[in-house]
C-alpha positions, -999 to 999 in steps of 0.1 A, spaced: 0 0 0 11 33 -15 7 66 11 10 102 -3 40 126 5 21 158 13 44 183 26 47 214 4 59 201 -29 52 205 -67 50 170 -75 34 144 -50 48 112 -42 33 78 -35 52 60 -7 54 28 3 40 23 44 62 -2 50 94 16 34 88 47 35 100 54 3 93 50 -36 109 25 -57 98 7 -88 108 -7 -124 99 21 -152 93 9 -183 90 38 -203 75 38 -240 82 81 -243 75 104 -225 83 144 -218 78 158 -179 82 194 -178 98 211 -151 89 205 -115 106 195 -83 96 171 -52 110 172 -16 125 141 -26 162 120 -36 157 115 -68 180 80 -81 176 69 -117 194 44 -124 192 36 -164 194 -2 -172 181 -5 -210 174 27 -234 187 62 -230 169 94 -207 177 132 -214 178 151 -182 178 188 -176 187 197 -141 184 240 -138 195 244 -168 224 217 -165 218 186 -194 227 150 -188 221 122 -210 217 85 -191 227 60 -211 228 23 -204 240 14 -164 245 46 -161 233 65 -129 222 101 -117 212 116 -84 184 147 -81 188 166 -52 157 178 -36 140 209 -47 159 212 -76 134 218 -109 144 192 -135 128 183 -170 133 148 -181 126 134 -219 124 99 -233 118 98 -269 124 62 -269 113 29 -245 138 28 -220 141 9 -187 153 20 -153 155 15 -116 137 49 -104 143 55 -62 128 88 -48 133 88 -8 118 119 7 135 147 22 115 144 57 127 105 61 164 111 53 165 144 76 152 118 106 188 100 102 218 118 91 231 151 105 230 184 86 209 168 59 191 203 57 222 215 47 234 189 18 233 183 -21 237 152 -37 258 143 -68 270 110 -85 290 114 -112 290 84 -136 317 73 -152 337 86 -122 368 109 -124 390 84 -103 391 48 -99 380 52 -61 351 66 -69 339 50 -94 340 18 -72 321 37 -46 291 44 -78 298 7 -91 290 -6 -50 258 20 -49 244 7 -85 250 -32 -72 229 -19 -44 202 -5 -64 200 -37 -81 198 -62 -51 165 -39 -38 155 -41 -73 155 -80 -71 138 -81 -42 104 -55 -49 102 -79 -81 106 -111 -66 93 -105 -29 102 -135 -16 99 -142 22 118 -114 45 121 -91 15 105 -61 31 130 -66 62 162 -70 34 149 -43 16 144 -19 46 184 -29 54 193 -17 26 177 13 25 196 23 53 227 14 35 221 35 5 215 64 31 249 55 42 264 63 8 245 89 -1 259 107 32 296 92 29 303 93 -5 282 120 -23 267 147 -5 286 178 -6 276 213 20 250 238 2 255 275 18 226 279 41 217 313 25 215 297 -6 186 268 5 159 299 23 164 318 -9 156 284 -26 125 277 -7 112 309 -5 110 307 -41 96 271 -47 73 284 -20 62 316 -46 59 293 -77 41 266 -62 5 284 -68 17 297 -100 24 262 -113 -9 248 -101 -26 275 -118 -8 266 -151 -11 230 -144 -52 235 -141 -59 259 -170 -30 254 -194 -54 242 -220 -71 278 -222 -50 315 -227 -43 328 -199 -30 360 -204 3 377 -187 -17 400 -159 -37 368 -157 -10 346 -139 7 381 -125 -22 383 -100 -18 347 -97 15 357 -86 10 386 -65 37 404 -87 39 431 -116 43 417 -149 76 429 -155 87 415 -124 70 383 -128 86 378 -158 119 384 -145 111 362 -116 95 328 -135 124 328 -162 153 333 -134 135 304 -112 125 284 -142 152 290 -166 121 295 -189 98 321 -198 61 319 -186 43 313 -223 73 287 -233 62 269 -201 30 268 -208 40 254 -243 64 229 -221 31 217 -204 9 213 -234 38 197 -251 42 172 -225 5 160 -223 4 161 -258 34 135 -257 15 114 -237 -17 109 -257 5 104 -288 23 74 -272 -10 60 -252 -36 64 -279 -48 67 -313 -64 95 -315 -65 119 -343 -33 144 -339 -53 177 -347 -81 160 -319 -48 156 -290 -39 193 -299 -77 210 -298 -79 187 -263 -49 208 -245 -53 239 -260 -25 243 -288 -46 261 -316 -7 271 -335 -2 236 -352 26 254 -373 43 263 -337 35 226 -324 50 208 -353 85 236 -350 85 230 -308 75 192 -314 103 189 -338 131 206 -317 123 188 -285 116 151 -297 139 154 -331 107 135 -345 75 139 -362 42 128 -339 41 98 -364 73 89 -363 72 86 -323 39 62 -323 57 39 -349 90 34 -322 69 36 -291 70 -1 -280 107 -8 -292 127 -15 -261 164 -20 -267 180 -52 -257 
């Protein structure tokens, strides 16, 4: 049974009640999440396929038994334009605090490859960990609950020991205090993207001027407020493409993109594909 991580947060989670945390299998066949955060660890953990991830305005590309860690609160984008399979591990902020000192006060990063030999033992140890939990939420054979919690505990371990770095304590209230300003202006957008809504629309929303709303969202979200709302339609959009068969001007009319000269230009740039082209490789999963 799944429980509901409701603390302030874009994005809510579904936890486990007996771990405490999220961690499952995705098998993807596409899909685009525009930006958002959760006051989660993030851990993907790529095993078949390929995931583009842009972390405030930083882009990774996973790969095959390659891993990446999210921080907390950080807004991040991710975009699979093919099936891919991964190990995905989101342990909320709240549980970890309850354990390791200063934890307020951390980042997480995992570099992989590594720089050094050392380290990249330490990643090659945390992925072999990923893997035995991975085993067990599949298989769930007697005990696994209890072997699974024990590992939990050790992959908190690494996460402290072996990559966590200090985050300037100015640097996480200014963070929060502007997660905490976006959070209703995101709802909002998430609720009524599939209509206009105009710029002294989503300023009151705000409780700002438009000029310094604008200058706020695109500083936060390393995007301006009308490409974000693009970002949104473009990612439901995505998702009807690959789950159904519906007529492509029907998925546009549904979410409220009435330019299908600027969808096919935006759907090209982000998915390096045509709508068509995405529906015939949607249920190819690499070997």
């Amino acid at each position: 049974m799944e429980k509901v991580l409701t603390p302030t947060n874009y994005e809510l989670i579904p936890l486990n009640d007996k771990t405490n945390v999220r961690f499952y299998t995705s098998v993807d066949p596409g899909s685009y999440v525009a930006p958002h955060w959760h006051d989660a660890i993030e851990i993907i953990y790529m095993q078949k396929g390929e995931l583009k991830i842009v972390i405030e305005n930083n882009q990774y590309e996973l790969i095959n038994n390659q891993c990446l860690i999210i921080s907390p609160d950080r807004i991040h984008s991710t975009l699979c334009t093919k099936p891919n399979q991964a190990i995905v591990f989101q342990i909320p902020k709240s549980f970890f605090e309850k354990f390791v000192p200063n934890a307020k006060s951390m980042e997480f990063n995992l570099k992989d490859p590594a720089d050094t030999l050392v380290q990249q033992g330490k990643v090659d140890i945390f992925k072999d960990t990923l893997s035995k939990m991975q085993f067990l939420v599949d298989y769930e054979s007697d005990g696994a609950v209890l072997r699974f919690n024990s590992l939990l505990f050790e992959v908190l371990f690494q996460l402290y020991h072996n990559f966590s770095t200090p985050v300037i304590p100015s640097d996480l209230t200014r963070q929060s205090k502007n997660l905490e300003k976006l959070e209703p202006i995101l709802n909002y957008i998430s609720e009524n993207y599939n209509k206009p809504i105009s710029l002294e629309e989503i300023s009151n929303i705000a409780m700002f001027e438009p000029k310094y709303f604008c200058r706020f969202f695109k500083k936060c979200m390393g995007t301006t407020f009308l490409e974000y709302q693009n970002e949104i339609r473009l990612s439901k959009i995505y998702s009807d493409i690959i789950s159904t068969n519906d007529k492509i001007s029907d998925i546009l009319e549904r979410h409220g993109f009435t330019n299908y000269k600027l969808f096919r230009h935006l759907f090209r740039s982000h998915f390096d594909a045509t709508p068509s082209e995405i529906r015939k490789d949607k249920n190819i999963l690499p070997e």
